[in-house]
C-alpha positions as CSV (number, residue, x, y, z in Angstrom):
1,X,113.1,67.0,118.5
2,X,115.9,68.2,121.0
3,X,116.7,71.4,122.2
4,X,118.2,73.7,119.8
5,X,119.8,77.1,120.5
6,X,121.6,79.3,117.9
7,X,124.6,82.3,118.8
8,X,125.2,84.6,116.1
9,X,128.3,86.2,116.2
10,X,127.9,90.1,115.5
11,X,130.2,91.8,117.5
12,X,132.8,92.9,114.4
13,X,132.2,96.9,114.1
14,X,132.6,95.9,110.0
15,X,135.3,98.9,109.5
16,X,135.4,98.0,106.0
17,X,131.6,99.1,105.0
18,X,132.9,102.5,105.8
19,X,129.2,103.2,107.2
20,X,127.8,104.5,110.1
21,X,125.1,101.8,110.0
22,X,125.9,98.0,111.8
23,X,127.5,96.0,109.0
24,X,124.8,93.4,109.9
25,X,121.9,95.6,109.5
26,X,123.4,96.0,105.6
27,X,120.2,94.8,103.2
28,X,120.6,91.7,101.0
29,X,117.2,90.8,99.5
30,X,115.9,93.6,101.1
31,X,116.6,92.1,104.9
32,X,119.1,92.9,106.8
33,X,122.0,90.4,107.1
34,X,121.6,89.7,110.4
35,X,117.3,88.9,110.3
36,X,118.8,86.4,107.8
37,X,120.9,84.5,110.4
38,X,117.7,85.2,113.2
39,X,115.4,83.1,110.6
40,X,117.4,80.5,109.8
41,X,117.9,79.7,113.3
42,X,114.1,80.0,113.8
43,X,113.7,77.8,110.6
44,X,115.8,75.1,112.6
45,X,113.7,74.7,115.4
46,X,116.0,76.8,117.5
47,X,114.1,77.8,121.0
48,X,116.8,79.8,122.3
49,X,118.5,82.6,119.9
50,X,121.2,85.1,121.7
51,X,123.2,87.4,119.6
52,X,126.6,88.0,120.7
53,X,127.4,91.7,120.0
54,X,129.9,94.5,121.3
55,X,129.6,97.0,124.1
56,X,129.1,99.6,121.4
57,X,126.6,98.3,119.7
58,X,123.6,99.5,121.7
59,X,121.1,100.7,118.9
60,X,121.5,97.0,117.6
61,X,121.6,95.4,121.5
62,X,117.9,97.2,121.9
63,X,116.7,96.0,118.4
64,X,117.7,92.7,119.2
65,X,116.0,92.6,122.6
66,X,112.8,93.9,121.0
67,X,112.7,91.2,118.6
68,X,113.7,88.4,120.6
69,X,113.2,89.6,124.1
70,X,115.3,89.9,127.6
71,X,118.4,87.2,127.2
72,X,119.0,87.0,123.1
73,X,121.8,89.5,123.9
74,X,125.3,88.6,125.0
75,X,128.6,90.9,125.1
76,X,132.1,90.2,124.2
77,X,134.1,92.6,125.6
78,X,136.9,93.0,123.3
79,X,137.5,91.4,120.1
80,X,139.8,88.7,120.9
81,X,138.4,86.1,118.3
82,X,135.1,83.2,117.2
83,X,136.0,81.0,120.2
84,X,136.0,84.4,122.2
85,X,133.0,85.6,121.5
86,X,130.8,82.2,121.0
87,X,132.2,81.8,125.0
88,X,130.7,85.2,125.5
89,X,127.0,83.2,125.3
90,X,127.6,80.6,127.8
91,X,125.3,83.2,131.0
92,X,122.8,83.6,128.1
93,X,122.4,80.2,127.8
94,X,123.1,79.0,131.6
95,X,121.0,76.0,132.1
96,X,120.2,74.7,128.7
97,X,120.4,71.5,127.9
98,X,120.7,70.5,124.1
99,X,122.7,71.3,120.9
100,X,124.1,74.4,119.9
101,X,125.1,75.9,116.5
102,X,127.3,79.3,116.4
103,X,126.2,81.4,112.7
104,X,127.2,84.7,112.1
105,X,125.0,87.8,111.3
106,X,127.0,88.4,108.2
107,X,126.5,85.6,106.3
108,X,123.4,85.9,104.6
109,X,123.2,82.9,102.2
110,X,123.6,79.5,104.1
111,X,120.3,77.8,103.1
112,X,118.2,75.5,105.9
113,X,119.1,72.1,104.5
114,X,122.8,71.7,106.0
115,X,121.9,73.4,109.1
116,X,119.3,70.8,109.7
117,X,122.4,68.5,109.0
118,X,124.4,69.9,111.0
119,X,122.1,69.5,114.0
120,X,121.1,65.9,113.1
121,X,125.0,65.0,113.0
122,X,125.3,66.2,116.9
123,X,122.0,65.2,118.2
124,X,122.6,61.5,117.1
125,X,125.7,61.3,119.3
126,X,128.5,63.6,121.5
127,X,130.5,65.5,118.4
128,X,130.9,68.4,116.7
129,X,129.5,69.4,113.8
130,X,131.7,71.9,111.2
131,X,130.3,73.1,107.8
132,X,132.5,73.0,104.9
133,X,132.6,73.3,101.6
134,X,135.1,73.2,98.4
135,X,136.5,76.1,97.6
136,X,137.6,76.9,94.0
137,X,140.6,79.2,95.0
138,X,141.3,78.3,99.0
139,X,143.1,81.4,99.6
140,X,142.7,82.6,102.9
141,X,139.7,79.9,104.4
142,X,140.6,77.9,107.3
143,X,141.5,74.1,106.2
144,X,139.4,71.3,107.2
145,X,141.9,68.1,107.4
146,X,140.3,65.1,107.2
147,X,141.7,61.4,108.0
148,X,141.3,58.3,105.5
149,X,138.4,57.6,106.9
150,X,136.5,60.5,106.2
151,X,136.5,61.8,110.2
152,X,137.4,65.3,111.0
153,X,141.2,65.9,113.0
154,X,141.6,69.8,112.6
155,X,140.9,72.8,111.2
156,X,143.9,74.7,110.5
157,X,143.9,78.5,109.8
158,X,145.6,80.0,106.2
159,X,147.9,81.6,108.4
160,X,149.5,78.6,110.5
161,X,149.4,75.7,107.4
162,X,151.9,74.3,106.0
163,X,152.3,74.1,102.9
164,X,150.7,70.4,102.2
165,X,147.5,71.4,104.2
166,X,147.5,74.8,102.0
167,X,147.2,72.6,98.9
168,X,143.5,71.0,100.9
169,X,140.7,72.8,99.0
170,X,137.9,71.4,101.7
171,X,137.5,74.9,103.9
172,X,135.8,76.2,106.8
173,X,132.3,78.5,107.0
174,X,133.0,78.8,110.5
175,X,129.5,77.6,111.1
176,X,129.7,74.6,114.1
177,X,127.2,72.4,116.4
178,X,127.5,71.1,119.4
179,X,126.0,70.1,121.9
180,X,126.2,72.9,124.2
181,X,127.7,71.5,127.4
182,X,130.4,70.1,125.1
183,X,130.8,73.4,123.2
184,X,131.4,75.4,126.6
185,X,133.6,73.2,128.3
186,X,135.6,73.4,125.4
187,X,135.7,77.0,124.5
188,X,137.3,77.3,127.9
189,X,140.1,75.2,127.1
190,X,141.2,77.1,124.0
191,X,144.3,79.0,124.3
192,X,145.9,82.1,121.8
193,X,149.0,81.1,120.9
194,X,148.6,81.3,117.0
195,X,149.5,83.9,114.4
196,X,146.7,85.9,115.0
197,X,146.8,86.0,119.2
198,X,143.2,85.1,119.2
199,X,141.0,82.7,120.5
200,X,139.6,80.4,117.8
201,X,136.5,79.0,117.8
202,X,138.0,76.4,115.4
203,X,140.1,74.8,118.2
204,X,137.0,72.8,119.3
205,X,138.1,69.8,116.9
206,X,141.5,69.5,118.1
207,X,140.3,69.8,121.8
208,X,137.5,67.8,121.2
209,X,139.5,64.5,120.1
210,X,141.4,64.6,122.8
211,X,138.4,64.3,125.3
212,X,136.8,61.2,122.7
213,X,134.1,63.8,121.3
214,X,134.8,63.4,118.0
215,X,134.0,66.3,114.2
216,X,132.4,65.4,111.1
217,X,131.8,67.8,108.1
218,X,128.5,69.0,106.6
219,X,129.2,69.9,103.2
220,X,127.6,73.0,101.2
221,X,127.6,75.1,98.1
222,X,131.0,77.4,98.4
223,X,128.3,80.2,97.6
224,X,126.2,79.7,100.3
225,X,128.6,80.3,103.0
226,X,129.6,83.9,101.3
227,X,130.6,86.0,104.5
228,X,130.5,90.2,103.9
229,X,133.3,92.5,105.3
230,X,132.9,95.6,102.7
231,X,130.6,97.6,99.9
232,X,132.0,94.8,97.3
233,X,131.1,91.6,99.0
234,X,127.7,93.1,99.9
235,X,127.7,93.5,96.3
236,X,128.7,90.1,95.3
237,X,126.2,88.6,98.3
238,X,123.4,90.5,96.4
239,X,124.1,89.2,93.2
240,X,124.0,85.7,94.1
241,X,120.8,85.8,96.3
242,X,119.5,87.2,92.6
243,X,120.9,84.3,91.0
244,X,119.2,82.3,93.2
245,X,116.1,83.6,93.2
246,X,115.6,84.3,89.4
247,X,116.5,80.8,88.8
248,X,113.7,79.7,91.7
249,X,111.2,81.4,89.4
250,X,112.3,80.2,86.2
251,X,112.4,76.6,87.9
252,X,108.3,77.0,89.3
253,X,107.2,78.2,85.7
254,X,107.9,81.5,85.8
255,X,108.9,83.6,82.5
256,X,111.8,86.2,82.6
257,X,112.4,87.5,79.0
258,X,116.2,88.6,80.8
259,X,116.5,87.3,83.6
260,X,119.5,89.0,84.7
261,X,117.7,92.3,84.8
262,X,114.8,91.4,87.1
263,X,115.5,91.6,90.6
264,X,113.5,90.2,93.7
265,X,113.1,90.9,97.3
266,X,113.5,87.9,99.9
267,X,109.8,87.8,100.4
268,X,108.7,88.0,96.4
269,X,106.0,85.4,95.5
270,X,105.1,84.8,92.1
271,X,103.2,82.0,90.8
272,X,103.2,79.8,87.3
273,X,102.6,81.4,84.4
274,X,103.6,84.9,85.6
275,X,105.5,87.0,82.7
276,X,108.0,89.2,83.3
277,X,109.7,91.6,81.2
278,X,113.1,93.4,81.8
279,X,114.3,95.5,84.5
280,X,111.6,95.0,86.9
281,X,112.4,95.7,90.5
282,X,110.3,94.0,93.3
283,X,109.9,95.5,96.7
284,X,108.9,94.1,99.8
285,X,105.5,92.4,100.2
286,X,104.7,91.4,96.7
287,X,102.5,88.8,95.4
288,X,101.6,88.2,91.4
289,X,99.4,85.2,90.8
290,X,99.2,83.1,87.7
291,X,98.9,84.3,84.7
292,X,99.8,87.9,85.1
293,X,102.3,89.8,82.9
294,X,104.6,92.5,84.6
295,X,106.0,94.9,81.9
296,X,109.4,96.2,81.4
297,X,110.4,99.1,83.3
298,X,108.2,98.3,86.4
299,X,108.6,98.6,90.1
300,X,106.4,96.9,92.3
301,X,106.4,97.2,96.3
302,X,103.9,96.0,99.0
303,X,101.3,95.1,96.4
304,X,98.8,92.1,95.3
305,X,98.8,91.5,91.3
306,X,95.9,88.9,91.0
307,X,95.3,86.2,87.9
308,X,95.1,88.2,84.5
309,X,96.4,91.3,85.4
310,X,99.1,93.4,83.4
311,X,101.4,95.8,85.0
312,X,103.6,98.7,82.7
313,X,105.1,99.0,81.0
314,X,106.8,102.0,83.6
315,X,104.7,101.6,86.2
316,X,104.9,102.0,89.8
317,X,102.6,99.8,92.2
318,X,102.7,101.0,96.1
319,X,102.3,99.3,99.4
320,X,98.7,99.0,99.6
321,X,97.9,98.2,96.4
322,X,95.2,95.0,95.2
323,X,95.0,94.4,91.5
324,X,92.2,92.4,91.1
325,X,91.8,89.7,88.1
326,X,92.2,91.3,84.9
327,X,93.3,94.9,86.1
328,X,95.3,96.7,84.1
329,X,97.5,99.8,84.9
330,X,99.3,100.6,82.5
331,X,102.5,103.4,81.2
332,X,103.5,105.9,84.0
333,X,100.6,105.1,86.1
334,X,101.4,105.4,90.1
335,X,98.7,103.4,92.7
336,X,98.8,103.5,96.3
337,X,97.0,102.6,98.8
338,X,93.9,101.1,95.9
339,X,92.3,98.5,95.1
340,X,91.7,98.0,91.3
341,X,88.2,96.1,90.6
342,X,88.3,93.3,88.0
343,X,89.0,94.5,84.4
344,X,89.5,97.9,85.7
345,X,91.7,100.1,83.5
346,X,94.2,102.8,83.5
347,X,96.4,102.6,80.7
348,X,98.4,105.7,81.2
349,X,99.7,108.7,83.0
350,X,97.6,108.4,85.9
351,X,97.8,108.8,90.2
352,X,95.7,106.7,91.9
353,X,95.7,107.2,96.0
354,X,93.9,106.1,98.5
355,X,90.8,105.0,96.6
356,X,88.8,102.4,95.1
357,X,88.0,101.5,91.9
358,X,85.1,99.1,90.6
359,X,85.4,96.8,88.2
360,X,85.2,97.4,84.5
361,X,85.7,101.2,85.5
362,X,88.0,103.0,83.1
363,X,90.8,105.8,84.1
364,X,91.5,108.3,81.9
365,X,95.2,110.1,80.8
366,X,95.8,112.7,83.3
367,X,93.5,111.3,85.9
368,X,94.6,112.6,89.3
369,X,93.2,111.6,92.8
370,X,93.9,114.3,95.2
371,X,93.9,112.1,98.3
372,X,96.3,114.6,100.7
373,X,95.2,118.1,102.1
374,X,98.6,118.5,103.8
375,X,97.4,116.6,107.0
376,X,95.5,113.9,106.3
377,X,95.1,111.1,103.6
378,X,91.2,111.0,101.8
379,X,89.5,108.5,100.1
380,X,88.4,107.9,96.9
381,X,85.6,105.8,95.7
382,X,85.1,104.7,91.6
383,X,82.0,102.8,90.9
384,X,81.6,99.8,88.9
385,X,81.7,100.5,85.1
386,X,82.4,104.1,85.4
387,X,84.1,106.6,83.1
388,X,86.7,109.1,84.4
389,X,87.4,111.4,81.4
390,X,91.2,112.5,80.2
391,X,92.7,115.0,82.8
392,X,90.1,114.6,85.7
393,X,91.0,115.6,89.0
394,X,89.3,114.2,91.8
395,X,89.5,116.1,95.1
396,X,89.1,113.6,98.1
397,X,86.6,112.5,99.9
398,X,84.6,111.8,97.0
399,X,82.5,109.0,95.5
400,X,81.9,108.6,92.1
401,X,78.2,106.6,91.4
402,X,78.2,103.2,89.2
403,X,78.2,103.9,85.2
404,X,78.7,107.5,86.0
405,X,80.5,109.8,83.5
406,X,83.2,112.4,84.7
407,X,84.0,114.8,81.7
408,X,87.2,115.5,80.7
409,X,89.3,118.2,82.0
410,X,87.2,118.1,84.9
411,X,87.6,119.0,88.9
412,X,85.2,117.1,91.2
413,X,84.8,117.9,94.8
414,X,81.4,116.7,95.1
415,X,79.8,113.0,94.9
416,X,78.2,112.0,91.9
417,X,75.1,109.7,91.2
418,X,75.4,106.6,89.5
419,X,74.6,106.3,85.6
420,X,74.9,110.6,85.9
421,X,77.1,112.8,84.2
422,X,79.6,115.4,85.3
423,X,81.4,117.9,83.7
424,X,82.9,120.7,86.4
425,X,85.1,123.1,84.3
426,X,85.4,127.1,83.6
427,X,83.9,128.0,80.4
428,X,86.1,128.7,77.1
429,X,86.6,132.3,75.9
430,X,87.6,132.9,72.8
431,X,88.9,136.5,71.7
432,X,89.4,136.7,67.4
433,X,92.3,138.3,66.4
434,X,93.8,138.5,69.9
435,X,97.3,136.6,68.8
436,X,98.1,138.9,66.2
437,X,97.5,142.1,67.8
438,X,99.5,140.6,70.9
439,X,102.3,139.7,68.4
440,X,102.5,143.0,67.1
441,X,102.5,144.8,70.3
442,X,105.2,142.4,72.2
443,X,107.3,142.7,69.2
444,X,107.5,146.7,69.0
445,X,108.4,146.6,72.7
446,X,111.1,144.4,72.1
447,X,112.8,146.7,69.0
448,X,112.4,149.5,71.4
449,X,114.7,147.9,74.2
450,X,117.2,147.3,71.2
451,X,117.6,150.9,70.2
């Protein structure tokens, strides 16, 4: 395959969010926009990735240059406009030989399949490569005018159409290949004189048929190319990466009673025969295999829900968390940090972290493991086929033996033997008559303070 390099555009300060946080480090799926434009690239084949961003932007230069190393950063100095700022990568990229595509680290939805087009249309001969798609209302998306023959002559911005290119309802994503030598001689060429005074990275197609390289389209879904400048378009780019995904699962076998009320995180895996009940939020790092049923009112994050196993409903699993086959955890029961053995059971009103738990053992109502001592996280260990009783609290480090029996209303600060029982609570007192008198006595004192 030949070279490939990607430059994200990620310069705009994204005034709009009205947030103090990058506008490309906003979350859809749980990622933040711009990891999505890093992986696509990566998903490309793309050996060179540099990230064109602002002067101001040094938090994000130095996450950037963590992630991707010394080079993936490039400045634009002012914000003068696309062609502008994809110029601004031509030192990164001194040298390279082989195609280039410019994304942008805002648009979080363009799916693998047309970039992979895109680079195939540039790579086969000297052009350049736009993606487009058909918009349902046109509004304010740059034009793509196409001849009779299918080849495209220009892109034209909303602002400088006239009125028959206006009524042209193929539009720009702003997404373009090249191959880079081609790209930067052209982006030098391209002049401001338009509505806008700025530099447009658009202008390749115009400048490029006058030097014989000629621009074909790449078509795509209108919703994949989604681009976010505020709180509402975040909004709508998070609604239809849900879209997407719920109708991924329901497409692999998966059953959601409402769909619309489940929602995923980019990295969500769940396998055939999975059922899911409403409003059930997955975090990062989750994995349900076949078979399992999640319950309404669930929130999973970081966890492993093997074959069998039933979740909720109103439970909470946390990062750490393995639910081996036919585990159950059941109504306003929290794990961290645990692994569940096979048929392992607590049904309700339980915390469960830092520990491990045998399989067949059963977890009564109540059952608290006190894992934290205010400086450090403790361990606790459930044999096989044990029984901790309603109410238990068990004070970390602790091991609790095979087929051993923990009473209920119990606290347990010391190991117990398998097959053994243990009961650790005060004794019960019991005083006859002690209500009434105690009635009789708080209820003078309280006529007095009335007189």
């Amino acid at each position: 395959m030949a070279a490939r390099a990607s430059i994200i555009l990620a310069a705009g300060q994204g005034t709009r969010m009205k947030s103090n946080l990058p506008k490309v480090m906003h979350e859809v799926g749980g990622r933040p926009m711009i990891d999505w434009a890093i992986e696509l690239a990566k998903s490309a084949g793309c050996e060179r990735i540099v990230v064109v961003l602002s002067p101001m932007q040094t938090e994000l230069q130095a996450r950037i240059r963590a992630r991707l190393g010394d080079g993936s950063v490039a400045i634009q100095s002012e914000p003068l406009g696309t062609g502008h700022a994809a110029l601004a990568a031509k030192d990164a990229l001194q040298g390279f030989e082989g195609s280039a595509i410019v994304q942008f680290g805002d648009t979080p939805l363009i799916p693998p399949e047309p970039v992979e087009a895109l680079f195939k249309a540039v790579e086969a001969r000297p052009a350049i490569g736009v993606l487009g798609f058909e918009a349902a209302h046109a509004g304010a998306y740059g034009r793509l005018i196409e001849t009779e023959d299918g080849q495209l002559s220009a892109i034209v911005e909303a602002k400088d159409a006239t009125p028959e290119q206006r009524s042209v309802t193929l539009c720009n994503s702003g997404v373009m290949a090249a191959r880079a030598s081609d790209m930067f001689r052209l982006l030098a060429q391209v002049r401001n004189d338009n509505a806008k005074g700025e530099y447009y990275l658009t202008d390749l197609v115009a400048l490029g048929a006058v030097e014989g390289v000629p621009s074909t389209v790449v078509r795509c879904n209108e919703a994949d190319t989604l681009g976010v400048n505020s709180r509402a378009q975040l909004a709508e780019a998070e609604a239809s990466f849900q879209s997407r995904m719920r109708q991924e699962a329901l497409d692999r076998g998966v059953t959601l009673t409402c769909p619309e009320t489940v929602f995923f995180n980019y990295d969500t895996q769940v396998e055939t025969d999975v059922v899911i009940e409403p409003n059930v939020v997955f975090g990062a790092g989750v994995e349900v295999r076949s078979g399992a049923r999640i319950r309404a009112f669930s929130h999973l994050e970081g966890a492993i829900v093997s074959s069998g196993c039933e979740v909720g409903p109103y439970a909470r699993l946390r990062p750490g968390t393995v639910l081996e086959e036919r585990a159950k955890i059941g109504n306003f029961v929290e794990v961290k940090k645990t692994r569940v053995g096979a048929g392992a059971k607590a049904n309700h009103l339980a915390y469960l972290g830092d520990g491990e738990i045998g399989a067949g053992a059963n977890i009564g109502a109540g059952t608290i493991f006190c894992n934290y001592d205010g400086f450090f996280k403790h361990k606790t260990i459930i044999g096989a086929g044990a029984f901790v009783g309603s109410n238990s609290a068990l004070v970390a480090p602790v091991s609790i033996g095979n087929g051993a029996y923990i009473g209920s209303g119990s606290v347990i600060t010391k190991d117990v033997d398998a097959d053994a029982l243990s009961v650790a609570r005060s004794g019960q007192i019991e005083k006859s008559g002690w209500g009434h008198a105690f009635r009789e006595k708080m209820s003078a004192r309280k006529a007095e303070t009335k007189m």
